[in-house]
Backbone as JSON, one array per atom type, in Angstrom:
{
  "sequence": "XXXXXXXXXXXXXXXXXXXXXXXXXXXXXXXXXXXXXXXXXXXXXXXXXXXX",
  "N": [[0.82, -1.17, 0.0], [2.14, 1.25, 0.37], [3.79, 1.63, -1.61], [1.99, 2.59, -3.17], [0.82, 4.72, -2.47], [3.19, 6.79, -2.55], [3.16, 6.5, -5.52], [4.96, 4.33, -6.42], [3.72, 2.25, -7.49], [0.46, 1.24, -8.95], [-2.21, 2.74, -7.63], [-5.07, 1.4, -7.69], [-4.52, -1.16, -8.07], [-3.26, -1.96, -5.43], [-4.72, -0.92, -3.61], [-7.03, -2.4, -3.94], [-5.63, -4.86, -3.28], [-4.7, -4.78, -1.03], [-7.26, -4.09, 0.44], [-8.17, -7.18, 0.15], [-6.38, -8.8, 1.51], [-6.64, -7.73, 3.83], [-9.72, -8.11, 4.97], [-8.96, -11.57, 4.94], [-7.53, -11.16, 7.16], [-9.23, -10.48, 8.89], [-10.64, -12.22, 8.97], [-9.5, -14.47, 9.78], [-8.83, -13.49, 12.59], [-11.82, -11.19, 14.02], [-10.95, -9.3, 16.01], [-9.06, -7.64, 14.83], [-7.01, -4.76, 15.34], [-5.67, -3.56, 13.21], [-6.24, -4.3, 11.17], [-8.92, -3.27, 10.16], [-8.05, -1.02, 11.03], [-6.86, -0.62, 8.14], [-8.78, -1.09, 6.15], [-10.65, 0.82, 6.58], [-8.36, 2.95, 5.77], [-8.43, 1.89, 2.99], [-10.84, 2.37, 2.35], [-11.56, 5.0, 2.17], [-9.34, 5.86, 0.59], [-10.18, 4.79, -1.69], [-12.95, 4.13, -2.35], [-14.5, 6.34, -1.46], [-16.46, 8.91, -2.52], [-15.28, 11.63, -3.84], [-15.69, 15.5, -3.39], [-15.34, 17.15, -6.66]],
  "CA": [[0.0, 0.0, 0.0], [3.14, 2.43, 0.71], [4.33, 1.51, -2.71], [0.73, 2.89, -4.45], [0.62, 6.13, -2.05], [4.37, 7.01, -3.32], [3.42, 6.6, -6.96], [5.86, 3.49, -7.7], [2.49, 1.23, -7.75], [-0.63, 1.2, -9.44], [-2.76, 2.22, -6.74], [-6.17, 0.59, -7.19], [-4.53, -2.55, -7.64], [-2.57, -1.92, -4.8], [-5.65, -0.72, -2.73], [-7.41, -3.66, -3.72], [-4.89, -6.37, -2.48], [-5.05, -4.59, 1.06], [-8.91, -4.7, 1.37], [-8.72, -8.75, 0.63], [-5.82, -8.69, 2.95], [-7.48, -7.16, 5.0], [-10.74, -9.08, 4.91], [-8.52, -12.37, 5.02], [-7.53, -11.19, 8.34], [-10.24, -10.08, 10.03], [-11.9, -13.73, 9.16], [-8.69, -15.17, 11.13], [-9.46, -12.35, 14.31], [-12.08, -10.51, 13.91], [-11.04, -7.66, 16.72], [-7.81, -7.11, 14.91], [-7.41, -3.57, 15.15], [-4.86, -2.94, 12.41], [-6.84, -4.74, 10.07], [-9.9, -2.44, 10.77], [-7.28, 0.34, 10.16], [-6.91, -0.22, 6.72], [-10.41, -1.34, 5.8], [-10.99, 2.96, 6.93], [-7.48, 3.91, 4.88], [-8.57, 1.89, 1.55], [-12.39, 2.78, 2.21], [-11.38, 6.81, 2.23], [-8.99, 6.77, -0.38], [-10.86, 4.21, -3.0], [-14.72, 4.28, -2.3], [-15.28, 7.65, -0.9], [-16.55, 9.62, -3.95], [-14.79, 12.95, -3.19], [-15.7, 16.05, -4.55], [-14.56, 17.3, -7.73]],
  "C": [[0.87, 1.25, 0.0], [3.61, 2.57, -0.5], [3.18, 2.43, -3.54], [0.52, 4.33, -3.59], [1.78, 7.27, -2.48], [4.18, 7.17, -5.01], [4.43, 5.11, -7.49], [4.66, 2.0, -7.64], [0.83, 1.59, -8.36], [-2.02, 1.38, -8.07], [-4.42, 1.83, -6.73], [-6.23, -0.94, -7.12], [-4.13, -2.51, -6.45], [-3.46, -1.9, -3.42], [-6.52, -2.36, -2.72], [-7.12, -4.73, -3.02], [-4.95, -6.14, -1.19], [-6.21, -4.57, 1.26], [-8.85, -6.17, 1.16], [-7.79, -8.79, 1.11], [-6.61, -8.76, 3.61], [-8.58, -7.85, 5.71], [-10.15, -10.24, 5.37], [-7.9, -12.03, 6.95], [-8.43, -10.99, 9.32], [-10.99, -11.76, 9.59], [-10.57, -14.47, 9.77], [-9.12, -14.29, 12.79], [-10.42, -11.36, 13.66], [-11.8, -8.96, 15.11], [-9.35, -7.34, 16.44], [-7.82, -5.82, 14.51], [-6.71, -2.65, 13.81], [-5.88, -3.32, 10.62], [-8.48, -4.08, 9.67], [-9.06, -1.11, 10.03], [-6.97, 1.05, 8.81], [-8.07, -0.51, 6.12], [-10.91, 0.24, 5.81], [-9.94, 3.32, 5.94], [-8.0, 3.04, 3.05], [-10.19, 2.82, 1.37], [-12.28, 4.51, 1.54], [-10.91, 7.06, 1.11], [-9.94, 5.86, -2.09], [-12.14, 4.17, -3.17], [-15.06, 5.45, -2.18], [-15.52, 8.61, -2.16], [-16.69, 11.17, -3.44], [-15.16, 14.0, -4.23], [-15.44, 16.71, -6.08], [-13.6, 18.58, -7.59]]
}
């Protein structure tokens, strides 16, 4: 994900692979809090339809 906020990655693939990360961890723990963390940093920068 540090690679696609920098520019040397593509970042909606990049965002992508950390929400199913992400997902993939929270179905091992769900009260992991880091994994929660980025579920909020992809949500903000890839879903949130910001204004123009």
């Amino acid at each position: 994900m540090l690679r696609a906020t920098v520019g040397l990655a593509d970042p909606r693939e990049a965002l992508a692979k950390a929400r199913a990360a992400a997902h993939r961890a929270l179905e091992l723990d769900p009260h992991q809090p880091e994994a929660h963390g980025v579920l909020a940093l992809v949500s903000g920068l890839l879903d949130y339809d910001w204004p123009a």
